[in-house]
C-alpha positions as CSV (number, residue, x, y, z in Angstrom):
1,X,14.3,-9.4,4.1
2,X,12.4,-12.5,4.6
3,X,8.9,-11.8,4.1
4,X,7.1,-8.3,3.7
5,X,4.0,-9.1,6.0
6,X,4.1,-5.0,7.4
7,X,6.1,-1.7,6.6
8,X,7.0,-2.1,10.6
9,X,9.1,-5.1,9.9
10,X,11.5,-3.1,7.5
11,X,14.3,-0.7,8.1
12,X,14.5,2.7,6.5
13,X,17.3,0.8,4.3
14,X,15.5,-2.1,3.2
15,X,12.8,0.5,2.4
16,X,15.5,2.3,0.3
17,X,17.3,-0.7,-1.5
18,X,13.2,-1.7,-2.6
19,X,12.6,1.9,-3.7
20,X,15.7,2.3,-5.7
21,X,15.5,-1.6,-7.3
22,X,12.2,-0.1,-8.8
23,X,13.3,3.0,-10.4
24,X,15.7,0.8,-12.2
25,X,13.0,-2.6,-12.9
26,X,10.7,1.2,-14.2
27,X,13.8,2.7,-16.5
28,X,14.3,-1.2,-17.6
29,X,10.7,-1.7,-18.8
30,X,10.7,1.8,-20.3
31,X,13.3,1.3,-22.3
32,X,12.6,-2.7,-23.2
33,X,15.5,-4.0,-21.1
34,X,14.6,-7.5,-20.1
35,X,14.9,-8.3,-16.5
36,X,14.0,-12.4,-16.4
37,X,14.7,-12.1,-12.4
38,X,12.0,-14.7,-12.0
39,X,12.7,-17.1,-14.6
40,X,11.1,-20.3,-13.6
41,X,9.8,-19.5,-10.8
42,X,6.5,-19.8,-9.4
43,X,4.4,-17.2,-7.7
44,X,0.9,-17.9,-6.1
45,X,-1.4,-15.1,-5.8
46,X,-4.4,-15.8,-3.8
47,X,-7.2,-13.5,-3.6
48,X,-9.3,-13.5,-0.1
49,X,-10.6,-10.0,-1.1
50,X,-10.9,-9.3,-5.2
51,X,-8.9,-6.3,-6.6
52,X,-8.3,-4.8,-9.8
53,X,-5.2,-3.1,-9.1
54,X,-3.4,-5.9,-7.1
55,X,-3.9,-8.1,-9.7
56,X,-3.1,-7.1,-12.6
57,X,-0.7,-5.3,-11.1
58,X,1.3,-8.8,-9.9
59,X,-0.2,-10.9,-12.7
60,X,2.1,-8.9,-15.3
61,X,5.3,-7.9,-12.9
62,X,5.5,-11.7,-12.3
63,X,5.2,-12.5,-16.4
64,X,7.6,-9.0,-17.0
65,X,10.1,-10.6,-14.8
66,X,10.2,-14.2,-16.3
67,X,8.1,-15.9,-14.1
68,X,4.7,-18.0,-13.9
69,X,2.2,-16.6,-12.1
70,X,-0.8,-18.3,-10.5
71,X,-4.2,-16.8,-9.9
72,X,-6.0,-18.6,-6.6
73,X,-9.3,-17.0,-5.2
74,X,-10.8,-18.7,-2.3
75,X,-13.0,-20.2,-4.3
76,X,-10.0,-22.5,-5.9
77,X,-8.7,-23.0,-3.0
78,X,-9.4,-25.4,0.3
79,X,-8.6,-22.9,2.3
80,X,-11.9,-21.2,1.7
81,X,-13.5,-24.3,2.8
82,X,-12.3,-24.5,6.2
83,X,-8.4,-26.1,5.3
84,X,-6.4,-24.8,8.4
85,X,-4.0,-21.8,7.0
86,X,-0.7,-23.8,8.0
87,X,-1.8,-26.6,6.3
88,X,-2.0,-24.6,2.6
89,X,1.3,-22.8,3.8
90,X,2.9,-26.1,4.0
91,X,1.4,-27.4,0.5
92,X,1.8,-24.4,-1.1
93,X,5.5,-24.0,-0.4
94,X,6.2,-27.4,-1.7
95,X,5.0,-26.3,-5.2
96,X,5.7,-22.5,-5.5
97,X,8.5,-19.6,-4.8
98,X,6.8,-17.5,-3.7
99,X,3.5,-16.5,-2.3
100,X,1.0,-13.0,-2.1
101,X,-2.0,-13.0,-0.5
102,X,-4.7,-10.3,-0.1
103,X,-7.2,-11.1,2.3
104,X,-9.1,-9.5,5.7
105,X,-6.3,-10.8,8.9
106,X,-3.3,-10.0,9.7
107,X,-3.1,-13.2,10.7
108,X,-3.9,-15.1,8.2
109,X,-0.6,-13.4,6.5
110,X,1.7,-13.8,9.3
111,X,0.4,-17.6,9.5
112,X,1.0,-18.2,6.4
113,X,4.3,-16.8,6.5
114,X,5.2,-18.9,9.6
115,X,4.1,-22.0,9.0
116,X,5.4,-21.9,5.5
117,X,8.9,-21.9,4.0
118,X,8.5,-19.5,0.9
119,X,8.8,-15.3,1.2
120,X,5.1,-13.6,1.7
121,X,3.9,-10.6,0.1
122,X,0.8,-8.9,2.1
123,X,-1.2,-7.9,-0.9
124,X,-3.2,-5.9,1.5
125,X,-5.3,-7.0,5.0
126,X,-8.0,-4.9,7.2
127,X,-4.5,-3.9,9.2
128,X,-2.2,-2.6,6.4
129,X,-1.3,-2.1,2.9
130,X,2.6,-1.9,2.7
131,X,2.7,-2.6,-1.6
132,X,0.8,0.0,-2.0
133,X,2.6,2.6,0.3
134,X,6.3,1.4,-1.4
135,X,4.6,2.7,-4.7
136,X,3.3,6.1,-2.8
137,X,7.0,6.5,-1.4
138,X,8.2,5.7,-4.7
139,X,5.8,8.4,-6.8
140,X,7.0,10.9,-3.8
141,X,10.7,10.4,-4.4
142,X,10.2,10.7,-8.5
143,X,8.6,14.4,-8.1
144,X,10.7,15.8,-5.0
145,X,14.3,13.4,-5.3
146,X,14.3,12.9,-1.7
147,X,11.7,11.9,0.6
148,X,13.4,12.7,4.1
149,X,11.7,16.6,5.9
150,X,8.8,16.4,3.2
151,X,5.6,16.6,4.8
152,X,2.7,13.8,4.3
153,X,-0.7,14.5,5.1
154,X,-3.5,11.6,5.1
155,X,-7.0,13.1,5.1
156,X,-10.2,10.4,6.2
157,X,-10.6,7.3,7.7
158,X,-8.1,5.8,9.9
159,X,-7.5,2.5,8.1
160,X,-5.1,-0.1,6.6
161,X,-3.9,3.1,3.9
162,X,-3.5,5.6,7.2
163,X,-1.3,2.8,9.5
164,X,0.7,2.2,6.5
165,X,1.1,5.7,5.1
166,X,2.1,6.7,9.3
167,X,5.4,3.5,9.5
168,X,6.2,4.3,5.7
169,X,6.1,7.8,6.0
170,X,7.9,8.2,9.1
171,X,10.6,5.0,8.9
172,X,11.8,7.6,5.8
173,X,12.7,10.5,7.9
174,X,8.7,12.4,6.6
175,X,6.8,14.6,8.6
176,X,3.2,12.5,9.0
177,X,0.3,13.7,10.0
178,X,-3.2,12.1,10.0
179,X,-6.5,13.7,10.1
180,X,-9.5,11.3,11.3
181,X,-13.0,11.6,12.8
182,X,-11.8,10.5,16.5
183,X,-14.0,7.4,15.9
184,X,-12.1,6.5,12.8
185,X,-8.7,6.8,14.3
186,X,-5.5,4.3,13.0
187,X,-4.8,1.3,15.1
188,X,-4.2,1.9,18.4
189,X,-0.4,0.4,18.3
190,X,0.5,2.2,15.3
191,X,0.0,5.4,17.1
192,X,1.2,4.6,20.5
193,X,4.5,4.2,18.2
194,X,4.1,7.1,16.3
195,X,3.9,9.3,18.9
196,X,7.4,8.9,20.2
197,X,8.3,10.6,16.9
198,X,8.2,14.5,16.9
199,X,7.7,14.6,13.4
200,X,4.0,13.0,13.8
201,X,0.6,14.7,14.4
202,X,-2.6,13.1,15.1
203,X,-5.8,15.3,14.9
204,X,-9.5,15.6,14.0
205,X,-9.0,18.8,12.1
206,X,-8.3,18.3,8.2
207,X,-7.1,22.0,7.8
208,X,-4.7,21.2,10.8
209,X,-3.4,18.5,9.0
210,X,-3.3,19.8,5.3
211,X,-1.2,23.6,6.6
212,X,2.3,22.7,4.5
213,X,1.7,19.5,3.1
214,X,4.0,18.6,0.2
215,X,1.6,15.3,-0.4
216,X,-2.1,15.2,0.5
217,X,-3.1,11.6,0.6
218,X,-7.0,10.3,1.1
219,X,-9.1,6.5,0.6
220,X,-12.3,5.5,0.7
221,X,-14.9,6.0,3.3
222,X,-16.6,2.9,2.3
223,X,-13.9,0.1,1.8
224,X,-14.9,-3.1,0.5
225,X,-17.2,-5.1,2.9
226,X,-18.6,-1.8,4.3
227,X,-21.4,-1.1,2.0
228,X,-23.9,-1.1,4.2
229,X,-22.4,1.6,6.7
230,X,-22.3,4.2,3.5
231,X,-24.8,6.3,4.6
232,X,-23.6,6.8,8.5
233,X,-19.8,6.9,6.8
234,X,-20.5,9.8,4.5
235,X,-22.5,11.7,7.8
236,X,-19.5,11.1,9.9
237,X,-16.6,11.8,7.5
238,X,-18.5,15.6,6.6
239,X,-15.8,18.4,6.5
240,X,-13.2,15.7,5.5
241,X,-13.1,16.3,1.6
242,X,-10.2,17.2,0.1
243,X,-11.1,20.1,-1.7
244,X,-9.9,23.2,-3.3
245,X,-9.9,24.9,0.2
246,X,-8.0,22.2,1.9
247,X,-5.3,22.2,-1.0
248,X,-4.8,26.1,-0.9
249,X,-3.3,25.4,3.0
250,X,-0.9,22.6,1.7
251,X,2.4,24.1,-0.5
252,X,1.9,25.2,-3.7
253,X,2.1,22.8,-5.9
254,X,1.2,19.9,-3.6
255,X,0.6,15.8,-5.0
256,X,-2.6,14.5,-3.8
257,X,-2.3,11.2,-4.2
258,X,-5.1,8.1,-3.6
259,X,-4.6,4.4,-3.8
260,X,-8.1,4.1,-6.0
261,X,-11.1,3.1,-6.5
262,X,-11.6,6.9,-5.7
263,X,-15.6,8.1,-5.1
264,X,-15.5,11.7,-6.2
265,X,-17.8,14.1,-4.3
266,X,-17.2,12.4,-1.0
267,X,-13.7,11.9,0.2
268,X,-12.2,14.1,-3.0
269,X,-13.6,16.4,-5.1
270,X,-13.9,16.1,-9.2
271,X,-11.9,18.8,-9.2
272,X,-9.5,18.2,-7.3
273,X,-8.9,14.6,-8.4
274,X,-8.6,16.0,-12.0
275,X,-6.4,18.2,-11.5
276,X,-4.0,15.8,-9.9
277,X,-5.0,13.0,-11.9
278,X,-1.6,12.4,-13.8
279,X,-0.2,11.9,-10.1
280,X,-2.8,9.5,-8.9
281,X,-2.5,7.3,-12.1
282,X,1.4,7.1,-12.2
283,X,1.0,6.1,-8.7
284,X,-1.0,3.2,-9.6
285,X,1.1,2.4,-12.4
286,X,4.5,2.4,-9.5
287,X,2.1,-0.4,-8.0
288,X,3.6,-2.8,-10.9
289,X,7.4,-1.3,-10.8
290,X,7.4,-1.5,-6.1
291,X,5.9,-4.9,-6.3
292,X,8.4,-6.4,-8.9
293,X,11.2,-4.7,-6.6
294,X,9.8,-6.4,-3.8
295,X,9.5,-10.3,-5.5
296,X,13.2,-9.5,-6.7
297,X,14.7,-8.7,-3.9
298,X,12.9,-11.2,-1.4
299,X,14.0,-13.8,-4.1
300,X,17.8,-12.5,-3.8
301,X,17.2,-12.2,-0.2
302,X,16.3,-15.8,0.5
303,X,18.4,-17.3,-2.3
């Protein structure tokens, strides 16, 4: 494992070996077992798109595992004033270990990635969000002790979460299926692939999609950058709530699960996110213990 730029680039394995690394990096911190995997190494963390979840999340797994890590928003760096991305790549791997970037293109990550000489983390882009699916895998796997014939349902818009949740979900033997407003449907590719698999189903029906779920997932309407389409967004995403009545068709005692900032009332409902909040939050807290997985092993990997 060279880089992780996209969940399409890894095996079911690889998959595996990073969900398994952070059960153990989680039982370590748990139990105050220092794991200095990082120790004098360098991470760079630069911020395209601001977060609150991202970084904190890799801010403190790169200081838990012994290493130094380095904050960079555009705004620090020349790259937001026009410096070519292979140009920073090239810099950048002359001074650090490793890099993660979240930021808008895909790429802008696989450039980086190719014109440098360090392992990449894709903190998240438009395209996909494979740290944070690792973490959904991972919370998945804690309450059920397998993943593979569990069903995954993802409820809203088709974005990076959706095309993510579709490779990771399947690549670990899931059922997936999606539920979108047909002009909010996942990337074009990602489907074209997915439907070779008899274990996916794409439709505009919520209540199709939600009929035996073991996991419910749903994001945002209104991702960052799309403020101004809120009101047309809320109009054309109507009847995709997960509510109460969606939850009764998935198996009893279903996770819901959503990778936050969550806007109750319009893709969830209070209730609903209540109820399942304990889920939701130790999924955001598996951010910290998939990402430190994913540094170690890329380290190991390109040692």
């Amino acid at each position: 494992m060279k880089n992780l730029l996209k969940l399409q680039d890894m095996s079911t394995e690889e998959i595996t070996a990073v969900l398994d690394l952070a059960d153990q990096l989680k039982y370590e911190r748990k139990h105050n077992i220092p794991h200095p995997h990082l120790a004098g190494k360098s991470v760079g963390l630069i911020f395209q798109k601001s977060s609150t979840r991202t970084r904190v999340s890799f801010e403190t797994g790169v200081y838990q595992l012994g290493g130094q890590p380095l904050f960079l928003s555009s705004r620090d760096l020349q790259i937001g004033r026009g410096e070519p991305v292979q140009d920073t790549a090239r810099v950048l791997s002359r001074y650090l270990n490793m890099i993660m970037i979240r930021t808008y293109e895909q790429k802008e990550v696989e450039d980086l990635a190719k014109y440098g000489s360090i392992p990449v983390i894709n903190g998240l882009t438009d395209y996909c969000h494979p740290c944070q699916v690792l973490a959904d895998l991972m919370t998945i796997r804690e309450k059920y002790g397998v993943l593979d014939g569990l069903k995954m349902t993802y409820i809203g818009d088709g974005d990076n979460m959706a095309n993510s949740l579709i490779v990771g979900g399947l690549r670990m033997g899931m059922k997936v299926a999606v539920a979108t407003p047909e002009a909010y449907r996942p990337d074009p590719e990602i489907l074209k692939w997915a439907s070779q698999n008899k274990d996916f189903t794409f439709t505009n029906d919520p209540k199709e999609a939600a009929a035996d779920a073991d996991a419910v997932f749903t994001d945002t309407w209104v991702s960052m950058g799309m403020e101004e389409q809120k009101e047309k967004r809320v109009r054309d995403f109507a009847g995709y709530t997960v509510d109460d009545e969606l939850m009764g068709l998935a198996k009893p005692g279903a996770m819901v699960l959503h990778c936050l900032p969550a806007y109750r009332g319009y893709e969830i409902t209070e209730k609903v996110f209540e109820d399942h909040a304990d889920e939701i939050f130790e999924e955001a807290e598996n951010r910290l213990h998939a990402q430190k997985a994913v540094m170690v092993k890329l380290m190991r990997d390109n040692a």
